[in-house]
C-alpha positions as CSV (number, residue, x, y, z in Angstrom):
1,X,-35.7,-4.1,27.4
2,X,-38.6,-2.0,27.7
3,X,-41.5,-4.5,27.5
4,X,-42.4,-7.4,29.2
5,X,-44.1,-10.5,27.6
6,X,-47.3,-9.6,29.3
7,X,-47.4,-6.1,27.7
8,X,-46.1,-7.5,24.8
9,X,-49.0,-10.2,24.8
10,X,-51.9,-7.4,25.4
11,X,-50.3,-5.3,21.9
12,X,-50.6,-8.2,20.0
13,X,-54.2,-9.4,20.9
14,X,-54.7,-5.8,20.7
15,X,-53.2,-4.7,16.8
16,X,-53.0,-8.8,15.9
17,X,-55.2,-10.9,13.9
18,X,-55.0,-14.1,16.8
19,X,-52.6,-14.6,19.4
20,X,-49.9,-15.3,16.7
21,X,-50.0,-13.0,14.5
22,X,-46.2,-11.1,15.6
23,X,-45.4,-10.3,11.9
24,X,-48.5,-8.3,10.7
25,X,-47.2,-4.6,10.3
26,X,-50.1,-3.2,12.3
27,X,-48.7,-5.7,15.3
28,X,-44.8,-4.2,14.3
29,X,-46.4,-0.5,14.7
30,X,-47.6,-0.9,17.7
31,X,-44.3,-2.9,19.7
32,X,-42.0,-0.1,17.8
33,X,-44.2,2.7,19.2
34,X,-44.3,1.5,22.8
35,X,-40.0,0.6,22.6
36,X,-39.9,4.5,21.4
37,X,-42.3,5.7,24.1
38,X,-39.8,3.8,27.0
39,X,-37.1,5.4,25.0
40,X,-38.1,9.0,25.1
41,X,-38.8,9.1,28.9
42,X,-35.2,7.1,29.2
43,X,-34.0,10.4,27.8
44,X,-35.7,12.6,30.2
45,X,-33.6,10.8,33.1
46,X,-30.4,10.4,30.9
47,X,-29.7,13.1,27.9
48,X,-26.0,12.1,27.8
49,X,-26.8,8.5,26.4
50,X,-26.2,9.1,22.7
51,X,-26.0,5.5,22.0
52,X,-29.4,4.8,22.8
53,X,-30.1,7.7,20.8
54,X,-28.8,6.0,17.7
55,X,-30.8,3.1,18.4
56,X,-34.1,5.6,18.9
57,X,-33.2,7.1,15.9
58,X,-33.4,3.6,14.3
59,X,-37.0,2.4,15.4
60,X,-38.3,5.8,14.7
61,X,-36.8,4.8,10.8
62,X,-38.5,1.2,10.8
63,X,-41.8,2.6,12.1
64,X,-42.1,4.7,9.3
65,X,-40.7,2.3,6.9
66,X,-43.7,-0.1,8.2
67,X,-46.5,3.0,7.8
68,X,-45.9,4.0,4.8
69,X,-45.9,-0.1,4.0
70,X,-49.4,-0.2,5.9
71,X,-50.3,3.2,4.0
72,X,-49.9,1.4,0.6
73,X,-51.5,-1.7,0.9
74,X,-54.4,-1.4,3.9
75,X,-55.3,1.8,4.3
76,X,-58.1,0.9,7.0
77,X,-55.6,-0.7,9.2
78,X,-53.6,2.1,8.9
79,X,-56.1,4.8,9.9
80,X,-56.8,2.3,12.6
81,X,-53.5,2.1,13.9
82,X,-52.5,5.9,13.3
83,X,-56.1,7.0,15.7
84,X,-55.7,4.1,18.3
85,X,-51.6,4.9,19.0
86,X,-51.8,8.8,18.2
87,X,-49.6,9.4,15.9
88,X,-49.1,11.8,13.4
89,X,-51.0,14.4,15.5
């Protein structure tokens, strides 16, 4: 796995309401960007590993899925998240 629970723990208090929060979408965002992050620089060392790929290719689906979610229904949290993880560039 790509994070640890301390890493894990600083995106939460980060994108979370409290401590707890896991389950907000802006919290989701932010653990699905950093797993797709590890992934991409996993493919730098190791382009042959196609079923990694798939799994990539699967994050990268649920992240958006959860944007446009945010997109719809809390558009300040979504600007938020969108400038503080640089996405959509």
């Amino acid at each position: 796995m790509a994070l640890d629970k301390q890493q894990k723990l600083e995106i939460i208090k980060k994108f979370g309401a409290n401590e707890n929060d896991t389950g907000s979408p802006a919290v989701q965002i932010a653990l699905l960007t950093a797993r797709i992050k590890y992934l991409t620089e996993h493919f730098k060392e190791h382009p042959k590993d196609f079923h990694s790929r798939r799994g990539l290719l699967k994050l990268v689906g649920q992240r958006r899925k959860l944007l446009r979610y945010l997109k719809e229904h809390n558009f300040e949290d979504y600007k938020r998240v969108v400038t503080e993880l640089g996405l959509k560039g």
